[in-house]
DRENMARDREN-394025 format. One record per atom (N, C-alpha, C): z negated, x, y negated; residue in one letter. Coordinates in pm, whole numbers, plus 32768, in hexadecimal, padded with zeros to 4 digits. Example, Ala and Ser with C-alpha at 12.3 -4.5 7.8 and 13.67 -1.06 7.14 Angstrom:
<sites>
7CF485278239A/7CF484CE81C2A/7CF48528814AA/7D3C850580E1S/7D368557806AS/7CED850A7FFDS/
</sites>
This chain:
<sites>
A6829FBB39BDX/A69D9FDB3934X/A61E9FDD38E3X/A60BA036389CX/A58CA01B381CX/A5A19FC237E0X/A5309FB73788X/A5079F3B3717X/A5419F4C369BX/A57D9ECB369DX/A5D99EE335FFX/A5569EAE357DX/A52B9F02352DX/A4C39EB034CDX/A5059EEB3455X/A4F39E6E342BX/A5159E64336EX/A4CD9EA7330AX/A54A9F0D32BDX/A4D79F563251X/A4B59EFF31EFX/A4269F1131C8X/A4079EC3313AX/A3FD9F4030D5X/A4259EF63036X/A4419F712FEFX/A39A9F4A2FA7X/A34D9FC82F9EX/A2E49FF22F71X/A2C4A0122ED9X/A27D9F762E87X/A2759F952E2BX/A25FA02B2DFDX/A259A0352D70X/A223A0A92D0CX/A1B1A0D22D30X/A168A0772D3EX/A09DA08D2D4DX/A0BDA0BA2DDAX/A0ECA0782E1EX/A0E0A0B22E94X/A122A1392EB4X/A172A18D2E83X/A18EA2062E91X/A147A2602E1DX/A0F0A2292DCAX/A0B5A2812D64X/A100A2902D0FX/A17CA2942CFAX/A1A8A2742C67X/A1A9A23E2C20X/A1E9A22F2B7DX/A1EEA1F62B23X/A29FA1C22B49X/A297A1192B09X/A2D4A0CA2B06X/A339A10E2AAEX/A3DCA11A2AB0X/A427A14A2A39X/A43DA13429C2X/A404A09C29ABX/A409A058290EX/A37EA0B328FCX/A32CA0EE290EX/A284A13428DCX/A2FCA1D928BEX/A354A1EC28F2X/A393A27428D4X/A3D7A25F2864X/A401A1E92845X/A468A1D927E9X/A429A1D92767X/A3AAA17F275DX/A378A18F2700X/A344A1E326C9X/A2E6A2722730X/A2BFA2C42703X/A36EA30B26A7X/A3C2A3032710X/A408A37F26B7X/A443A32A2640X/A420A2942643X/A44AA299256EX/A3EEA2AA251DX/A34EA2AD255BX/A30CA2CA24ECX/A333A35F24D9X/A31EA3E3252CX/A348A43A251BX/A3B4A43B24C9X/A434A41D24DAX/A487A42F248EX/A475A40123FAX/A433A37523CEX/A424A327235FX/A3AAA38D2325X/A33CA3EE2369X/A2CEA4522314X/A344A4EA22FBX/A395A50A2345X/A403A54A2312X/A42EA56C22ACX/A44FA4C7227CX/A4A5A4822228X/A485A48C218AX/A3DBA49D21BAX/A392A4722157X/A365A4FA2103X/A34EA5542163X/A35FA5D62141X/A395A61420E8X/A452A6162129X/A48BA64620E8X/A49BA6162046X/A4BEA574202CX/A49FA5351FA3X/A434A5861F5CX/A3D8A57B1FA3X/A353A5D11F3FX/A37FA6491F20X/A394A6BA1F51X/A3EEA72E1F51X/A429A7401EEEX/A4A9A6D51ED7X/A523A6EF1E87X/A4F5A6A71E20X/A47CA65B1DDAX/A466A6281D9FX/A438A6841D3CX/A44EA68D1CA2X/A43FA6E21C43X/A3CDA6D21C06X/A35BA73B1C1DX/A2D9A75C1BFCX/A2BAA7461B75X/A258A7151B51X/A256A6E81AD9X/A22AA7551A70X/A222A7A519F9X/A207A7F519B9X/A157A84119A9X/A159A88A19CFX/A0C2A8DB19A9X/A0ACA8F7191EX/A0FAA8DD18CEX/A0BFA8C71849X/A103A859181AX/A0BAA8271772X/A108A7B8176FX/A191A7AE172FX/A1C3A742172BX/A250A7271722X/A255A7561681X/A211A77B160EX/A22CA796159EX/A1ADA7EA1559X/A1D2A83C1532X/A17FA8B014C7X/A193A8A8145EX/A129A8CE13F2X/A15FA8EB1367X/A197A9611361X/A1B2A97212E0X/A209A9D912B3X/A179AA6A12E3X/A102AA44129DX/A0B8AAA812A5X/A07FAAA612F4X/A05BAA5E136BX/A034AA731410X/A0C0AADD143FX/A13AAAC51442X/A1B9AB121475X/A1B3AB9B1436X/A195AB9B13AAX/A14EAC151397X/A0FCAC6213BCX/A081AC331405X/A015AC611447X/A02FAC6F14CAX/A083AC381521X/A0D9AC39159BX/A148ACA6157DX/A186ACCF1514X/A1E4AD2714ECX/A185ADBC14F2X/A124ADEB14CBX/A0E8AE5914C5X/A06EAE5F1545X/A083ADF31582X/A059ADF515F6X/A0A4AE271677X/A11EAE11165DX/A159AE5616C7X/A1DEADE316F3X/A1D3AD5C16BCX/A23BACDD16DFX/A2CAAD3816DDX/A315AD2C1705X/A386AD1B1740X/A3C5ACC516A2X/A428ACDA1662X/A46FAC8B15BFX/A4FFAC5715EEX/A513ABF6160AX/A588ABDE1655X/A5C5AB8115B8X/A624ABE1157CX/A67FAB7914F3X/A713AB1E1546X/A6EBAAE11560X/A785AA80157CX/A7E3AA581502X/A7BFAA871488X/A815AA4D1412X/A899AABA145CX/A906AAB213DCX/A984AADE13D5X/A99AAB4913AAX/A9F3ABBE13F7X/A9D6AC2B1399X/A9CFAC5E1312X/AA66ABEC12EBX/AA17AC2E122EX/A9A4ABDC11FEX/A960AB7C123EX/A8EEAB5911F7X/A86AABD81228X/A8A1ABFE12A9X/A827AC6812D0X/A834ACF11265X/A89DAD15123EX/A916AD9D1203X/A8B3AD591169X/A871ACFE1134X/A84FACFC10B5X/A7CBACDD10AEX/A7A9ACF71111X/A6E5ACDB1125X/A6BFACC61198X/A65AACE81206X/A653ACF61260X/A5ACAD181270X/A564ACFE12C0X/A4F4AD3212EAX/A515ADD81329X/A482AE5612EEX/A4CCAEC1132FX/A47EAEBA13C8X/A4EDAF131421X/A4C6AF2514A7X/A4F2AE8614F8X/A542AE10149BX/A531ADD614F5X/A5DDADF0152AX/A5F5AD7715A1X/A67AAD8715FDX/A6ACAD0C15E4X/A760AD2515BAX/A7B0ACDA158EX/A7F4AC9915F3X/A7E8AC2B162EX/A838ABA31694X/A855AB4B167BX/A8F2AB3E161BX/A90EAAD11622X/A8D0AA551627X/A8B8A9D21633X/A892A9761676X/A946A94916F4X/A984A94F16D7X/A9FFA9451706X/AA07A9951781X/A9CFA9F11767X/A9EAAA8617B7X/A974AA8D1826X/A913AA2117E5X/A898AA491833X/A888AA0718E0X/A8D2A9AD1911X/A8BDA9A31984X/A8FEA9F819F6X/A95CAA4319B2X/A9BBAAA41A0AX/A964AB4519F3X/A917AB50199FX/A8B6ABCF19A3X/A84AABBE1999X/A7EAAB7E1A07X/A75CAB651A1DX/A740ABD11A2FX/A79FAC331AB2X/A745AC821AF4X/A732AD051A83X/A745AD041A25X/A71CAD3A19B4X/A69FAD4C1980X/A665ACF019BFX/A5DAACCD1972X/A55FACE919B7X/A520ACF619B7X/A4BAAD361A14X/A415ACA419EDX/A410AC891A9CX/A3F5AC341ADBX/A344AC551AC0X/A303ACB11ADEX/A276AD011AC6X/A279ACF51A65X/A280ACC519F4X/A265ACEC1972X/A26CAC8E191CX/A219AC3318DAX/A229ABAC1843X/A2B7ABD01800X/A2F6AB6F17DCX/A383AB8317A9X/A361AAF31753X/A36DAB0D16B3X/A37DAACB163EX/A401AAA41620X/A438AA57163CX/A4EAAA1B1616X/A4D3AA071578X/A52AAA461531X/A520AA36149AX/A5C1AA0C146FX/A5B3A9D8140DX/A661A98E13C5X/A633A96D134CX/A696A9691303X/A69EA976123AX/A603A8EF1232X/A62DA85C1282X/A5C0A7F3126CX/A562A7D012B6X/A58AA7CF1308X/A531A79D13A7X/A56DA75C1412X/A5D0A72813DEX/A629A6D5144DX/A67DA7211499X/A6A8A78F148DX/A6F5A7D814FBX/A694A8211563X/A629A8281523X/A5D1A8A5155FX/A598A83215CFX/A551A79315C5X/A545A755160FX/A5A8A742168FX/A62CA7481680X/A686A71416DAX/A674A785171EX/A672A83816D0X/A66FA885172DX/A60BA89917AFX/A596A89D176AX/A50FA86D1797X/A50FA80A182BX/A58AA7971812X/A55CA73B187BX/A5D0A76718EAX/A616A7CC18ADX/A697A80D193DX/A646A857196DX/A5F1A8CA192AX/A5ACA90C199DX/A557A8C219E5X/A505A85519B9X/A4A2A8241A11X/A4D5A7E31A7BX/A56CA7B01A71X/A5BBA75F1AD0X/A5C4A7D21B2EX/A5D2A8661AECX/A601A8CB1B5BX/A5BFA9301B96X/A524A8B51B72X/A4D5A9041BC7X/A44CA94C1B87X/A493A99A1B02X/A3F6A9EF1ABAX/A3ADA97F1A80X/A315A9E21AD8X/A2BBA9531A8CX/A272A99D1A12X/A276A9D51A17X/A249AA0A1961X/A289AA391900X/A2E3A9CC18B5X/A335A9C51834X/A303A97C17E8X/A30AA9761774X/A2F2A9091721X/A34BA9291691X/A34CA8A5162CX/A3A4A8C815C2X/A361A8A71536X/A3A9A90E14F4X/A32CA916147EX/A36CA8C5142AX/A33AA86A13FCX/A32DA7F313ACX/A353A813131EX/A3A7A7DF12B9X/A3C5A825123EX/A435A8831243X/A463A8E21292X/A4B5A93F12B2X/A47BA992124BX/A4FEA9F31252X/A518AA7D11DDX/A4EFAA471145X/A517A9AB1123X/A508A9921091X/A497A9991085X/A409A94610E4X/A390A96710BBX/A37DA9FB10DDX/A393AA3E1148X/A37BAABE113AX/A35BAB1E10C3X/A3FFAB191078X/A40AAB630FE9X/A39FAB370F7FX/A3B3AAA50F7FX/A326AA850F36X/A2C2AA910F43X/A2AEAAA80FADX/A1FAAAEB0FBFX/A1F4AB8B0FC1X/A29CABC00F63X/A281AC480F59X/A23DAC9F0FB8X/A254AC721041X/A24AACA810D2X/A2E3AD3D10ADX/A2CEAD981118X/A331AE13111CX/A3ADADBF114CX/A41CAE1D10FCX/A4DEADD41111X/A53FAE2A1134X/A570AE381187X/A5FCAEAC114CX/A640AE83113AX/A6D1AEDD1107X/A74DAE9B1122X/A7CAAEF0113CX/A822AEE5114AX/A857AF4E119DX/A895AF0B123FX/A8D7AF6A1279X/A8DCAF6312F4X/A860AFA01346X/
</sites>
């Protein structure tokens, strides 16, 4: 009869591999730089201009080419209004972003300043990084006898 000999099981080093706890860990760092990724990603870019303009910087951004985004209400827009600019709700405004065009400075304007801010901070939540809101609204506007329409 042949020789009965006992297998011995052959460490890791000894077959040239890596031990499976060295696999395990690589794949959580992988997964945990993943992780980290995507957060950064979905994380909302902070604004390329700043968070507030005057009335007469938004002016100079207005004949520059800015983008006039009015979030007031329509009959407050229906009795004074910046001309050329675009009427959104603030209400209305998270269901019609894609309205707005992303390439281009967009001035959030409202009768005081406080709507035009909130609008201001939905787009930046949704992404455009160059909005900002002009400080004062329409009331300083008129008073600095800046151009008005009114109308639809």
């Amino acid at each position: 009869m042949g020789k009965v000999t006992a297998k011995t099981k052959k460490s890791p080093s000894q077959t040239g591999g890596f031990p499976r706890w060295i696999w395990l860990v690589i794949a959580l760092v992988l997964v945990a730089y993943l992780g980290i990724l995507l957060i950064q990603k979905n994380t909302a870019a902070p604004s390329a201009l700043p968070a507030e303009v005057s009335v007469m910087k938004a002016s100079e951004m207005r004949d520059a080419g800015a983008f006039i985004l009015d979030v007031r209400e329509p009959n407050e827009w229906t009795q004074l209004h910046i001309p050329g600019a675009t009427l959104i709700p603030l209400g209305d405004l998270p269901n019609r972003l894609n309205e707005l065009p992303k390439d281009q400075d967009i001035v959030v304007v409202c009768r005081s300043g406080n709507r035009s801010a909130q609008g201001r901070d939905i787009l930046i939540n949704a992404g455009f990084t160059r909005v900002t809101s002009m400080a004062g609204g329409m009331t300083q506007w008129e008073a600095q006898g800046l151009p008005t329409a009114t109308g639809e």
